[in-house]
C-alpha positions in Angstrom: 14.5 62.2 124.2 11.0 60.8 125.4 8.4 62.8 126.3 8.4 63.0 130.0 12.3 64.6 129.3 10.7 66.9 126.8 7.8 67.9 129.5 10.4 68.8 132.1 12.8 70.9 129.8 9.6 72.6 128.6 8.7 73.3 132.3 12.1 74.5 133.4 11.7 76.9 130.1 8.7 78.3 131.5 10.0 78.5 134.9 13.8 80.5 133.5 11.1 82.5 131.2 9.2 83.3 134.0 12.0 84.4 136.4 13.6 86.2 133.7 10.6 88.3 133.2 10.2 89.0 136.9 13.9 90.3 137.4 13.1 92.1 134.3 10.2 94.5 135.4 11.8 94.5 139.1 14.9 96.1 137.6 12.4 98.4 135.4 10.4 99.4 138.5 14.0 100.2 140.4 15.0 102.1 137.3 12.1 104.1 137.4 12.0 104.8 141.4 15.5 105.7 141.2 14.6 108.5 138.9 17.3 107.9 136.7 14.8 107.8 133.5 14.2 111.6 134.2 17.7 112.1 133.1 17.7 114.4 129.5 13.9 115.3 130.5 12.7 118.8 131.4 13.1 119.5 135.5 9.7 120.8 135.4 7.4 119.6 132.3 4.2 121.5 133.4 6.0 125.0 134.1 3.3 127.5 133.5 5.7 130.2 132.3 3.2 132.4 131.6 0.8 132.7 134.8 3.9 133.6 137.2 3.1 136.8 138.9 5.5 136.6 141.5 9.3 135.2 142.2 10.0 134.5 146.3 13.8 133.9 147.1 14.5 132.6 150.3 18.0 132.4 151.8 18.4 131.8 155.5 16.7 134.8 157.2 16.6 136.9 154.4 14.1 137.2 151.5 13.0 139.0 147.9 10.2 139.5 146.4 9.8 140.3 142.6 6.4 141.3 142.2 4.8 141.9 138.6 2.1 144.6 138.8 0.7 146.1 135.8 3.1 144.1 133.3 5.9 146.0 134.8 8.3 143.7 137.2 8.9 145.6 140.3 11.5 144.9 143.9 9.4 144.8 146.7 12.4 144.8 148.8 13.6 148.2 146.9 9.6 150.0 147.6 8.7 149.2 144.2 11.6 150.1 142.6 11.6 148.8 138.4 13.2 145.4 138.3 15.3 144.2 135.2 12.7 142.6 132.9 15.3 141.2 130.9 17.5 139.1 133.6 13.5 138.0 135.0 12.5 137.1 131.6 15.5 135.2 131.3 15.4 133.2 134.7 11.8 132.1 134.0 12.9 130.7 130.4 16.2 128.7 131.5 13.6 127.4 134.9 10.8 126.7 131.7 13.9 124.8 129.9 15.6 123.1 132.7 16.7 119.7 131.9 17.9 116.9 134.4 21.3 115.9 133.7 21.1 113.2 136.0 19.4 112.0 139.8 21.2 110.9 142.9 19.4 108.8 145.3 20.2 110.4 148.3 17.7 110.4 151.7 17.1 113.0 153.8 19.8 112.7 156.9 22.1 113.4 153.9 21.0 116.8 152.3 22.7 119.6 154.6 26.0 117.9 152.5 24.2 118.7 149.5 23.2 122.3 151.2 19.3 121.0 150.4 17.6 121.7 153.8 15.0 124.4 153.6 16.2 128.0 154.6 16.7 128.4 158.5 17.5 124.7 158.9 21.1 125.2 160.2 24.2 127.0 158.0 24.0 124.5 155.0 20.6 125.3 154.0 19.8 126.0 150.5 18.1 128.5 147.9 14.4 128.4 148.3 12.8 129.5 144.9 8.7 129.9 145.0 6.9 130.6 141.0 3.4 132.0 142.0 0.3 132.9 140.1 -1.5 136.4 140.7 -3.1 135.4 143.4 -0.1 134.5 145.5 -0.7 131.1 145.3 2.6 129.0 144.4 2.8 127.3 141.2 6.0 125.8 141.4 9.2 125.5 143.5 12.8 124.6 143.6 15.0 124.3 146.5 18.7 125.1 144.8 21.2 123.3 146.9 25.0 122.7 146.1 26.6 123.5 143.1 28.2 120.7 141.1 32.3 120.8 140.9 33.8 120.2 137.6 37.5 119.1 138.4 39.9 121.1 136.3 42.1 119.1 134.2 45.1 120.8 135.3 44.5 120.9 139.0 48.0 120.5 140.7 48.1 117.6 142.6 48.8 119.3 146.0 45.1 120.2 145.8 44.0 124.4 146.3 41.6 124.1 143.3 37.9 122.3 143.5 37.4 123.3 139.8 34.5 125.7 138.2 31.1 124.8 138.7 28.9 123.7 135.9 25.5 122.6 137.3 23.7 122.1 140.3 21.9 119.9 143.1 18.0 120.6 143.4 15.0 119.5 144.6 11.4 120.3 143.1 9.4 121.1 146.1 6.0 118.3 146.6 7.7 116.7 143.0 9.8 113.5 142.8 11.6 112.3 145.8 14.8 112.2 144.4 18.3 115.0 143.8 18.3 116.0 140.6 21.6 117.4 139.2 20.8 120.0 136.2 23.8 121.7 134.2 23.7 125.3 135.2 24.9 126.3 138.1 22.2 128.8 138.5 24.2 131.7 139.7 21.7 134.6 139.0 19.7 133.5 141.4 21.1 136.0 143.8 19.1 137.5 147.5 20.1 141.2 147.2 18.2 143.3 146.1 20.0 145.6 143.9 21.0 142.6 142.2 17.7 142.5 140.3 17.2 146.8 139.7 16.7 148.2 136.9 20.0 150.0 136.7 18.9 152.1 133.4 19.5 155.8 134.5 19.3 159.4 132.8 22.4 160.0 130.5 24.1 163.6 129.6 24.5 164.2 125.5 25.5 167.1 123.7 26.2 169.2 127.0 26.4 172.6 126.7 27.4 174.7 129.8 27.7 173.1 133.2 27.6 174.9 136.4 28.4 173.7 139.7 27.2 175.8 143.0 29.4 174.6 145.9 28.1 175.8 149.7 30.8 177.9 149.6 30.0 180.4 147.0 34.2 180.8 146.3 34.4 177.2 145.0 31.3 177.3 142.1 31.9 177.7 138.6 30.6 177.4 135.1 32.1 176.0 131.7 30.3 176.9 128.1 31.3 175.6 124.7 30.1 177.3 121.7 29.6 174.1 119.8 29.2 170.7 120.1 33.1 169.3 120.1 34.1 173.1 120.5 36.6 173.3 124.0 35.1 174.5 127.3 35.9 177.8 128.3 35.5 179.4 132.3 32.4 181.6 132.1 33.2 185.0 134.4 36.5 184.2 134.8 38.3 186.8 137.1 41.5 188.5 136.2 44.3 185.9 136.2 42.5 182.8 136.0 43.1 180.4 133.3 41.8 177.5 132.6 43.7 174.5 132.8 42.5 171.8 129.6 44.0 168.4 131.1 41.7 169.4 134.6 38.2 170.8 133.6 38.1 167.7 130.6 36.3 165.4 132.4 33.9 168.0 133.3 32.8 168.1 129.3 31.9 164.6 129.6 30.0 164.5 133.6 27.4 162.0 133.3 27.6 161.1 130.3 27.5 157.0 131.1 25.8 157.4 134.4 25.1 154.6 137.2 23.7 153.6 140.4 24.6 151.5 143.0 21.0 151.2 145.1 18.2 153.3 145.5 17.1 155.0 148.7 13.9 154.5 150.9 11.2 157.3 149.9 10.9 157.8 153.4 14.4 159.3 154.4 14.8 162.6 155.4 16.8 165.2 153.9 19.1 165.8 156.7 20.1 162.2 156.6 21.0 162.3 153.0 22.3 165.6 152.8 19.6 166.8 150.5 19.1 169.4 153.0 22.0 171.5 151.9 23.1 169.9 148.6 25.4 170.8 146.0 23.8 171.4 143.0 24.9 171.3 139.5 22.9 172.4 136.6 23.6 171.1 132.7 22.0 172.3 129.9 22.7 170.6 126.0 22.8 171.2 122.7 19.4 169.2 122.4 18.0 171.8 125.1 17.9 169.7 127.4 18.0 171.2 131.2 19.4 168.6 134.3 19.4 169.5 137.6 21.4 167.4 139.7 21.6 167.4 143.5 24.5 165.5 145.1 24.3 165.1 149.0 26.6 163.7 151.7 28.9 160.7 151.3 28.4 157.1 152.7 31.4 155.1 154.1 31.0 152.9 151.1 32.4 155.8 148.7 28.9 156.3 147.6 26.7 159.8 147.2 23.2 160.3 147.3 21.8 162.0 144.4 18.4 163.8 143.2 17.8 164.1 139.8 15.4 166.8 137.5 15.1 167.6 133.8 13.3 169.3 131.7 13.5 169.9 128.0 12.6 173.0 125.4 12.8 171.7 122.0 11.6 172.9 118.8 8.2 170.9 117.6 8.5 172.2 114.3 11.0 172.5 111.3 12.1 175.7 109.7 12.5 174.7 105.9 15.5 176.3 104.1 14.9 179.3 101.3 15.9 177.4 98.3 14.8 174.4 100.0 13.5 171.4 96.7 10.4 169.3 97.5 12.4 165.9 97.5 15.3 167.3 100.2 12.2 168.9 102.2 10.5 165.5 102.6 13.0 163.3 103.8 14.3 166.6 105.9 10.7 166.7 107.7 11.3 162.9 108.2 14.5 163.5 110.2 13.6 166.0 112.3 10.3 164.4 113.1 11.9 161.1 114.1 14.9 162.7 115.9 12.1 164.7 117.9 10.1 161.2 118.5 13.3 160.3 120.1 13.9 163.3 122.2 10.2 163.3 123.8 10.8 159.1 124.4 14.1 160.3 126.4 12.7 163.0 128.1 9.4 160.9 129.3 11.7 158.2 130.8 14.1 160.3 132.5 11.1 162.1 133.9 10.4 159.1 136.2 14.0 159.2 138.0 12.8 162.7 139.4 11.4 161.1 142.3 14.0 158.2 143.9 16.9 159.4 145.6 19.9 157.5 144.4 23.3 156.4 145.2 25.8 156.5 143.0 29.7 155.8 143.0 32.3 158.8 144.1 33.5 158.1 140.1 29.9 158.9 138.8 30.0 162.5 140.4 33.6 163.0 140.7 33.6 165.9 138.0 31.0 167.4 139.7 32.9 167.9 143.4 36.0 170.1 141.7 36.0 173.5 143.9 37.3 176.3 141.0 40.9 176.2 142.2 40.8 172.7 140.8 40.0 173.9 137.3 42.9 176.2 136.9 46.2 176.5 135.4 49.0 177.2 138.2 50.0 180.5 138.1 53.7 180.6 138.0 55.4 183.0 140.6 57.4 186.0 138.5 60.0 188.2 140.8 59.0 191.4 141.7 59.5 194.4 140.4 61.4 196.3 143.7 63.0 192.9 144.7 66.7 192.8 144.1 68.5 190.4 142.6 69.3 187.3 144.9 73.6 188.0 146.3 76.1 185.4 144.8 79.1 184.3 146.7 81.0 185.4 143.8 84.5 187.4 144.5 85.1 191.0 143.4 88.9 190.6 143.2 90.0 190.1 140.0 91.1 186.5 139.2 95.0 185.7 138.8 96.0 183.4 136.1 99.3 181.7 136.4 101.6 182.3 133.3 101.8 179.2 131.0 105.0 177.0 131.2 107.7 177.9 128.6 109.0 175.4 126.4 113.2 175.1 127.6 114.0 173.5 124.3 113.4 175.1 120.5 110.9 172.9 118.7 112.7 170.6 115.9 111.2 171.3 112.6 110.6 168.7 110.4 112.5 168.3 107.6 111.4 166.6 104.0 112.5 163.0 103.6 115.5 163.3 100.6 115.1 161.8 97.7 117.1 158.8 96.8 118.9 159.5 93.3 117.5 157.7 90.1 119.2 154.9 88.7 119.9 155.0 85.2 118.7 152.7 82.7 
């Protein structure tokens, strides 16, 4: 090989070394334009978790607002109704810790199949979700679209079955260009309000007596127990009423794992909710505890509206026993003084349900709307005293009995079988 071969192979190294280079960082810049080297990276690395003040959902025409004011979450959609810190907490962390499973390069005539046009472009519009500080200026947003299909292994082959979704299509609003897919679906991220309530309510322990005053003054009743697990018994109960066990049960146990469905605007008037003339039921506990409980007229979804009070009388301080020892009364002071702690905590926080008006399922209430007929034993109905006996088709005539057959022949008697004489030896 001379040199002038050598020259040239080194030039056409150069030239291959070159090229190769080029194609190299053009493929890199693709890569990277593409978006694909977000994949396994947080959706939003900057998320200031901390400095949200506010969480806007937009879907279509409708909207929610969940409004932090004083370190308390609140539904502005609900007038300031608490809002579950929990599930809130909970959204912001998985938004925080999002990850980018992987990117589709898709352009924009393409993203009402993808359900990634903003809310009140058309019927395939997406979940518009705004982070904003305190000042109501937005931090960050999403725009949930789609929800990624898993194909289920067993899907029969005539079709009827797309699967369970596990993840979603998104876009991060004035962020990369590109559809990101994540893997969660998302699905708390729900436009009703009640969704997001805080559905903690007032709960009955340790009841007492409960007595129910109906409208009708002929349908109220009351039901005591002497102790805690004792049975109920019908307070003034008139000559002939018992109480039936299987039917006034439930009643022992009204409201003891209360809920709501919604709560109602401050502004509606008693007539519309029936708090004008309400049925009332008062419980008192074992804890002394009072609740009074107004339950109003009915919706056509099965639901009541309610009105809650309570108040509590309990004592501050422990009696010691006569022949009480120092060591028993210290940890005895301790009990009662925590178990008191405890009583004033639950009293203070069912204090701030007196001023909502609620409503609550037909099953929440149901042992509240027995009339006293439904509490009773059936009487059973005993002949009286004057009334004769009922006439039976019975004939007076004495009954003839025909003569039994006689036997034409004498009956053979059996005789013994003879014995067969000996043999002799």
């Amino acid at each position: 090989m001379n040199r002038k071969q050598l020259g040239i192979l080194i030039v056409l190294g150069a030239v291959i070394g070159a090229l190769g280079l080029y194609v190299s960082r053009r493929n890199a810049a693709s890569y990277q334009s593409s978006g694909e080297g977000r994949a396994g990276k947080r959706l939003l690395p900057d998320f200031p978790i901390n400095d949200v003040a506010r969480i806007g959902i937009k879907q279509g025409t409708n909207e929610l607002n969940l409004v932090k004011q004083d370190d308390n979450w609140t539904v502005r959609e609900r007038y300031g109704y608490p809002a579950n810190f929990q599930e809130i907490g909970d959204l912001l962390r998985k938004i925080w810790d999002l990850k980018v499973v992987q990117t589709e390069q898709v352009g924009p005539s393409q993203f009402a199949k993808l359900e990634l046009t903003e809310p009140g472009n058309g019927t395939n519009s997406g979940t518009l979700v705004e982070f904003k500080d305190k000042s109501d200026k937005t931090i960050k947003a999403v725009l949930l679209g789609k929800k990624h299909m898993r194909k289920s292994e067993n899907a029969s082959p005539l079709g009827g079955s797309d699967g369970w979704p596990d993840g979603r299509y998104l876009l991060v609003m004035n962020g990369p260009k590109d559809v990101a897919v994540v893997s969660d679906a998302l699905s708390e991220v729900d436009i009703k309000p009640d969704r997001w309530l805080n559905k903690d309510f007032f709960k009955i322990e340790k009841l007492k007596t409960i007595s129910v005053t109906h409208t009708n003054a002929t349908n109220s009743w009351k039901l005591t127990r002497e102790t805690e697990n004792g049975p109920l018994s019908l307070a003034e109960a008139k000559p002939g009423e018992q109480l039936d066990i299987g039917k006034s049960s439930p009643a022992g146990n009204a409201l003891s794992f209360p809920s709501f469905s919604d709560v109602v605007s401050p502004d509606a008037k008693p007539e519309e909710t029936g708090m004008d003339k309400p049925m009332v039921a008062k419980i008192e506990t074992f804890d002394g505890f009072a609740y009074v409980v107004s339950i109003g007229t009915k919706t056509n979804e099965e639901n009541y509206y309610i009105r809650t009070s309570v108040s509590a009388d309990f004592p501050k301080e422990r009696t010691a026993g006569k022949d009480e020892k120092p060591e028993d009364k210290e940890k005895l002071d301790k009990e009662f003084k925590d178990k008191t702690v405890k009583l004033e905590d639950k009293l203070k926080q069912e204090k701030a349900f007196e001023k909502w008006t609620y409503l609550v399922s037909k099953w929440t209430v149901d042992p509240l709307l027995k009339e006293r007929k439904d509490l009773l034993a059936e009487k059973k109905e005993e002949p009286k005293k004057d009334e004769k006996p009922p006439a039976t088709n019975v004939s007076t005539q004495p009954k003839i009995v025909p003569p039994l057959p006689r036997n034409t022949e004498p009956k053979k008697e059996d005789k013994p079988a003879e014995k067969k004489p000996e043999s002799d030896p």
